[in-house]
C-alpha positions in Angstrom: -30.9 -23.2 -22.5 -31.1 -26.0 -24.5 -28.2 -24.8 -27.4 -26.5 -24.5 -24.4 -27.4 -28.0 -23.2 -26.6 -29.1 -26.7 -22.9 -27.6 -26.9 -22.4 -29.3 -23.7 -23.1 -32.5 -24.7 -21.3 -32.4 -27.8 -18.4 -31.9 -25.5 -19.0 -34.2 -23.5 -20.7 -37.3 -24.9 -17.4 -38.3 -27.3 -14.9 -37.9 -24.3 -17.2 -40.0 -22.1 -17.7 -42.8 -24.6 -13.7 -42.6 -25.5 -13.1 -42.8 -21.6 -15.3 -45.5 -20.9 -14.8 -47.4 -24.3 -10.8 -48.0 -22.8 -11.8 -48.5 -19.3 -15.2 -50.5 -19.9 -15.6 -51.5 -23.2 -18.9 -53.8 -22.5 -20.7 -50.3 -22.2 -22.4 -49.2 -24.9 -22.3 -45.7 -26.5 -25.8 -45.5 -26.8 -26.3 -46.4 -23.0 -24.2 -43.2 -22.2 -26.5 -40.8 -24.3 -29.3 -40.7 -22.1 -27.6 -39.8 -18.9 -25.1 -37.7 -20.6 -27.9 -35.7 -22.1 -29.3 -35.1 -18.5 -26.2 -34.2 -17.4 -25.7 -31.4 -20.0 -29.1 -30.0 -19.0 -28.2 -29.7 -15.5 -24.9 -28.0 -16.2 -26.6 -25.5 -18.7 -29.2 -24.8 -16.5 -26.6 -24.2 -13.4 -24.4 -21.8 -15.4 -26.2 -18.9 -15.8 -25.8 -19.1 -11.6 -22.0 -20.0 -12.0 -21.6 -16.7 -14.8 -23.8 -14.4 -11.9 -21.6 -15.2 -9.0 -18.3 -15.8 -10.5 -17.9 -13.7 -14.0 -21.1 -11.5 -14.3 -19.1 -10.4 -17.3 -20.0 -13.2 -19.1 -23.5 -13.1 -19.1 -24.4 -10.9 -21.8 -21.9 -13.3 -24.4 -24.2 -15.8 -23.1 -27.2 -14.6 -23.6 -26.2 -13.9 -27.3 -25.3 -17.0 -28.1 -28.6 -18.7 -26.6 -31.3 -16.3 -28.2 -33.2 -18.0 -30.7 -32.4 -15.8 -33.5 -28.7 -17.6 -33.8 -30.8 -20.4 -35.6 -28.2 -20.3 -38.3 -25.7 -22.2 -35.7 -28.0 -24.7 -35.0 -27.6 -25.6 -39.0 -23.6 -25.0 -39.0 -23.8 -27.5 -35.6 -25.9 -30.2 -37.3 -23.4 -30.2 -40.3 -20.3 -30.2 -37.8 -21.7 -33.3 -35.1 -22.4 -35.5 -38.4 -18.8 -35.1 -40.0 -16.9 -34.7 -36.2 -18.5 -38.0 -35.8 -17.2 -39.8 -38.9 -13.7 -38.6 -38.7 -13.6 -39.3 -34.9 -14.8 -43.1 -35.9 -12.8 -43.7 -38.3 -9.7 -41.9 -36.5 -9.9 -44.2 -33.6 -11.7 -47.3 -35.4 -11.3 -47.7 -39.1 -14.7 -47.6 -39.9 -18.1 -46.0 -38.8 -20.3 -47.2 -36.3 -24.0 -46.2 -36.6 -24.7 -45.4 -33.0 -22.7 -42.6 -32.3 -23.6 -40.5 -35.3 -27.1 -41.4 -34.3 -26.6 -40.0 -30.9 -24.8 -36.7 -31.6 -27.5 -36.0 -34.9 -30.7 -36.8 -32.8 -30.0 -34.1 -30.1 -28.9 -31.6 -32.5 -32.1 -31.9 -34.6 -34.3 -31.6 -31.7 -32.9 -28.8 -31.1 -32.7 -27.2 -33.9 -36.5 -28.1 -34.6 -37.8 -26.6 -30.9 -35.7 -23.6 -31.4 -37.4 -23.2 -34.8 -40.8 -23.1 -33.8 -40.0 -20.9 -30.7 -39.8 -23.6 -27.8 -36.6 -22.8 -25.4 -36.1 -23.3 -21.8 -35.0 -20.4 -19.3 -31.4 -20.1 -18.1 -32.1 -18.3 -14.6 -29.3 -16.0 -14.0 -28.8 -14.9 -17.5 -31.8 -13.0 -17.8 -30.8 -9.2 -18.7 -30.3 -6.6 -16.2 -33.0 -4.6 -15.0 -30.8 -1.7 -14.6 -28.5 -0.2 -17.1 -25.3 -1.1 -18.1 -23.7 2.0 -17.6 -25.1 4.0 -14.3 -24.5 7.6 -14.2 -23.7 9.2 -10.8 -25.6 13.0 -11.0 -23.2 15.6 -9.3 -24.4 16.6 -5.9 -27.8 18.6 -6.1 -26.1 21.4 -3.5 -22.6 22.8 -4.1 -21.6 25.4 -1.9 -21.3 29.0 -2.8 -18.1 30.6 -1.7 -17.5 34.0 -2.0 -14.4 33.7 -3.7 -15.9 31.3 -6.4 -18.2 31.6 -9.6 -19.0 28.0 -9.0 -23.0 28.1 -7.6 -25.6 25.8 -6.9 -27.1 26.9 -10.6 -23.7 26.6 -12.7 -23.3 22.6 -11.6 -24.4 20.8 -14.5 -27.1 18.1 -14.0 -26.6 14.4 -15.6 -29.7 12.5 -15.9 -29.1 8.8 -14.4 -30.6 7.1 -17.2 -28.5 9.4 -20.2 -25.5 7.9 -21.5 -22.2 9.0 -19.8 -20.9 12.5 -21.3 -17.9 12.6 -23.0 -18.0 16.3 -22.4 -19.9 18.4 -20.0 -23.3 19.6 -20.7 -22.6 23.3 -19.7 -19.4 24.7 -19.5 -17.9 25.4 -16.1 -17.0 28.8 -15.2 -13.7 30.8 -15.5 -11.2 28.6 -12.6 -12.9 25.8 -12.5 -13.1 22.6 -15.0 -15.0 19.5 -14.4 -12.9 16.0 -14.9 -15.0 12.9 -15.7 -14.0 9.2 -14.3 -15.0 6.1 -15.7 -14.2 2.6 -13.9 -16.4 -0.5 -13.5 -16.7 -2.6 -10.7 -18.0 -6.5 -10.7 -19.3 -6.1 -14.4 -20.9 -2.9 -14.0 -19.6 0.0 -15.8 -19.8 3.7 -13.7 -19.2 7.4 -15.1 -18.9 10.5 -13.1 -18.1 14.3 -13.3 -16.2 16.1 -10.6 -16.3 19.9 -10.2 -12.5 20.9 -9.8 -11.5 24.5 -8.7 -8.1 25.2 -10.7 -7.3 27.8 -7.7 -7.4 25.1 -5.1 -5.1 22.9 -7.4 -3.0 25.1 -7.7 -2.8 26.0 -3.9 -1.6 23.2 -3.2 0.8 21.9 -5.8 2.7 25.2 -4.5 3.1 23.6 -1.1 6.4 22.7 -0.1 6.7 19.0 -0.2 6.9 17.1 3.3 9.3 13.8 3.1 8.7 12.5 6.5 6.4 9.5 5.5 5.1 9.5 9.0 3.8 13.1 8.7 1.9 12.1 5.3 -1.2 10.7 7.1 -1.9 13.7 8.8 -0.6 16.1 6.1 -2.1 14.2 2.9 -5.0 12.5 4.0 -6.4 14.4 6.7 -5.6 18.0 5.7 -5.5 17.3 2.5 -9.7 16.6 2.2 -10.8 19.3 0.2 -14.4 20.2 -1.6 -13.9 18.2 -3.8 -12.8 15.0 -1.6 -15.7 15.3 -0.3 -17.9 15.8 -3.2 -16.4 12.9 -4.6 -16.6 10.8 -1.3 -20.9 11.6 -1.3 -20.9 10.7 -5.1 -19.5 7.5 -4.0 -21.8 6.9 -1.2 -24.7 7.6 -2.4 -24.5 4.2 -4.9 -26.0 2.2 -2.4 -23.2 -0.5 -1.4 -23.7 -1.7 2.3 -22.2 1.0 4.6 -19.4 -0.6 6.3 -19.3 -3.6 4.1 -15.9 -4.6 2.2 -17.9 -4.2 -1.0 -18.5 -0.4 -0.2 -14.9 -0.2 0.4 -13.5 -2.4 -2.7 -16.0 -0.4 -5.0 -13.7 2.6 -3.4 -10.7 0.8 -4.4 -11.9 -0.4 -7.7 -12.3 4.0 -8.4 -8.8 4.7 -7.7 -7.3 1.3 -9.1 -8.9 2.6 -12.6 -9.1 6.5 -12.4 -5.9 7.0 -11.6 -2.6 6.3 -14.2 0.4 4.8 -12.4 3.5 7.3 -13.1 7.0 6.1 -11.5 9.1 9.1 -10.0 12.7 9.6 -8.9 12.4 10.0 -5.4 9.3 10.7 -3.6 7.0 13.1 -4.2 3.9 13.0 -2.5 0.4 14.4 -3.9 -2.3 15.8 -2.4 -6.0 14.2 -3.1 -6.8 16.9 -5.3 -3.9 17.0 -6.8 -4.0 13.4 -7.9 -7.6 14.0 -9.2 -6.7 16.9 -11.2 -3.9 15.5 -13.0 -4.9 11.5 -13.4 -1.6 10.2 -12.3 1.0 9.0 -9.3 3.0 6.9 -7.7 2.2 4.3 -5.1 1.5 6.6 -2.1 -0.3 8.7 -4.0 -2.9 6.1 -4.8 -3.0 5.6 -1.0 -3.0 9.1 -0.2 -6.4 9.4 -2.6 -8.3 6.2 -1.1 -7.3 7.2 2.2 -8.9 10.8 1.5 -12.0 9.2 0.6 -13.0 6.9 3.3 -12.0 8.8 5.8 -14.6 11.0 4.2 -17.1 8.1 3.9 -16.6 7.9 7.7 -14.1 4.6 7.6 -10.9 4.4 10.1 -7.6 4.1 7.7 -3.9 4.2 7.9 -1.0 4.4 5.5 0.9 0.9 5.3 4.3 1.7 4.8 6.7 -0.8 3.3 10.8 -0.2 2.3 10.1 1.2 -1.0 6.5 1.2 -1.2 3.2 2.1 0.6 -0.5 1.2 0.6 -3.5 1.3 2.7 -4.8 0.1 5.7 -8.8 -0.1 6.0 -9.9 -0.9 9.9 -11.4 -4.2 10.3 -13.2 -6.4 12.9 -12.0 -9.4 14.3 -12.6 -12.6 11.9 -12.4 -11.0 8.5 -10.2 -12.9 6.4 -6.7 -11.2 4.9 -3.7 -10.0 5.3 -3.5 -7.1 8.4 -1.5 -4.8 10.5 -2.6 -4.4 13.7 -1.5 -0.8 15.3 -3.1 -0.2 19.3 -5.0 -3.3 19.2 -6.4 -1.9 15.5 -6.4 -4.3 12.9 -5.8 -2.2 9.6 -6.1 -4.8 6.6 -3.8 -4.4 3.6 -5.7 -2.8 0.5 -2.8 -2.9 -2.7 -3.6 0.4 -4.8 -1.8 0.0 -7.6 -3.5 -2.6 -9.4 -7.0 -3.2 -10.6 -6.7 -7.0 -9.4 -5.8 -6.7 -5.4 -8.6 -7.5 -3.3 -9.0 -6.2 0.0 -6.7 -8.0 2.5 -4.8 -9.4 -0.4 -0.8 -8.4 -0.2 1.4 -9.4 -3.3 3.9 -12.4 -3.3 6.5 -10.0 -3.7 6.0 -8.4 -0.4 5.3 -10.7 1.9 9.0 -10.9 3.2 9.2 -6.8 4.0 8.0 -4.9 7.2 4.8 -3.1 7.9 4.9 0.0 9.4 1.7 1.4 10.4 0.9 5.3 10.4 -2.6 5.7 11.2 -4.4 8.9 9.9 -5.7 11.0 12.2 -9.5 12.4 12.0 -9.7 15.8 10.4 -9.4 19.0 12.1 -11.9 21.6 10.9 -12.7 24.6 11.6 -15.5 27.2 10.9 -13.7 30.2 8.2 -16.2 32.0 7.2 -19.4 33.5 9.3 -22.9 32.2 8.2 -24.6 34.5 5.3 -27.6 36.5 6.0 -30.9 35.1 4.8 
């Protein structure tokens, strides 16, 4: 904390005493070093909460450039303060004063000389992660067998949580099947998964005839259109531990499909089933919907497809009082969620669209039904 406290004040004590030396020239500059320095302890020691809350990003570039081996830019800092000084004197003065060297050079040595026999001070909120950068979600620990599938509970390859995400699966799938890996982060976090994807079920329904009425897609797309591996995916996704029915459960959703998922403009409309999306990385606008509308609606949540002249998105049901931007459809209020863009937050709608109409086409629950009889034990 206390480079940190340093670089602060080297910011800030020249700007005050340039400030105050127009506005009240009486003070003197060494006067201001005292409080100054104070003041560039507090803010060092409140930034490592700032960075936590409001860029978690930043903490590890923090914590690099505060660790006591960087003792070579204490030196380099020493060197700079002493000749920044002189130049800024004379620049604005003519000639050197002795205080304000004195002020910027006593700090810096300090520094430099507690830092060099080991003495630093704790910036809470920067201290490193218990858990891992990178968290690996394991594939489910049951996959169904299915008669007409090699896939078994055996043939799904295992990910340990604390190995490094895979480039490549571990064991090669079998004959039909291929397993895709994702990789997004969400609030500084990075995430990895692998999805087992049966070829035959891809391929299903890419050969379905396209439906064009945008107010059949809900039930067609979304509801229907939850296959194995929706689902698979969905319980990957749940099992990460974000507050069920929390708007961070559901923006860590959207954060999946935001990044996964290539934006690819088409003539016309084509819409994609979940799986479909999944296998080949790509789509337009309401197939990004389609695909977050799959999911929660696996994960249990109430959604809708927002549909806009030329565009569509998703509606996530929401109580009363949640802040954002919201449809309401039979006293439903389905807040706006902006797929295509890692930068929308829930309830957020762009500038560019706050002028158009919102039609609302909720998606019905699923309809399923039992295909095959139960096996003999």
């Amino acid at each position: 904390m206390l480079f940190l406290a340093l670089l602060s004040y080297l910011l800030l004590f020249p700007a005050i005493c340039l400030i105050l030396g127009v506005l009240w020239p009486e003070v003197s500059g060494m006067m201001l070093a005292v409080p100054t320095g104070i003041a560039s302890l507090l803010l060092a020691a409140k930034l490592g909460r700032v960075a936590e809350i409001y860029a978690p990003g930043l903490k590890r570039p923090l914590r690099l450039l505060v660790r006591r081996e960087g003792i070579r830019w204490l030196c380099a800092l020493t060197v700079i303060a002493f000749a920044g000084a002189m130049v800024w004197q004379i620049a604005f003065h003519g000639r050197l004063h002795g205080w304000l060297p004195i002020a910027i050079a006593i700090p810096a040595v300090v520094v430099f000389g507690l830092n060099w026999i080991g003495i630093d001070l704790p910036i809470r909120g920067l201290e490193a992660e218990t858990k891992p950068d990178l968290v690996n979600i394991p594939p489910p620990l049951e996959v169904p067998a299915q008669p007409d599938s090699p896939m078994s509970p055996e043939a799904a390859p295992p990910v340990a949580p604390s190995a490094p995400a895979p480039e490549a699966p571990l064991v090669a799938p079998p004959a039909g099947w291929a397993l895709k890996p994702f990789h997004w982060s969400y609030k500084g976090t990075n995430y990895t998964t692998q999805l087992a994807m049966s070829e035959a079920e891809y391929q299903q329904r890419r050969q379905k005839p396209r439906v064009l009425d945008a107010t059949a897609w809900p039930a067609e797309y979304v509801s229907q259109g939850i296959s194995p591996e929706v689902r698979d995916l969905a319980a990957q996704l749940y099992r990460l531990g974000h507050p069920f029915g929390s708007q961070d459960e559901v923006a860590f959703v959207l954060a999946f499909v935001q990044q996964v998922i290539t934006y690819r403009s088409e003539e016309g409309e084509y819409p994609r089933y979940p799986v479909e999306t999944l296998w080949e990385g790509g789509g337009d606008c309401e197939d990004y919907s389609i695909l977050g509308a799959a999911i929660l609606l696996s994960m249990g949540y109430q959604v809708a497809l927002l549909l806009l002249p030329r565009h569509a998105a998703l509606g996530v049901a929401g109580a009363d009082g949640l802040p954002g931007v919201y449809a309401e459809h039979e006293g439903v209020r389905y807040f706006y969620c902006e797929m295509t863009g890692e930068s929308w937050r829930f309830g957020e709608l762009p500038p560019d669209l706050r002028s158009e109409s919102i039609n609302v086409a909720p998606v019905p629950p699923p309809t399923l039904k039992i295909v095959r009889p139960a096996r003999e034990r």
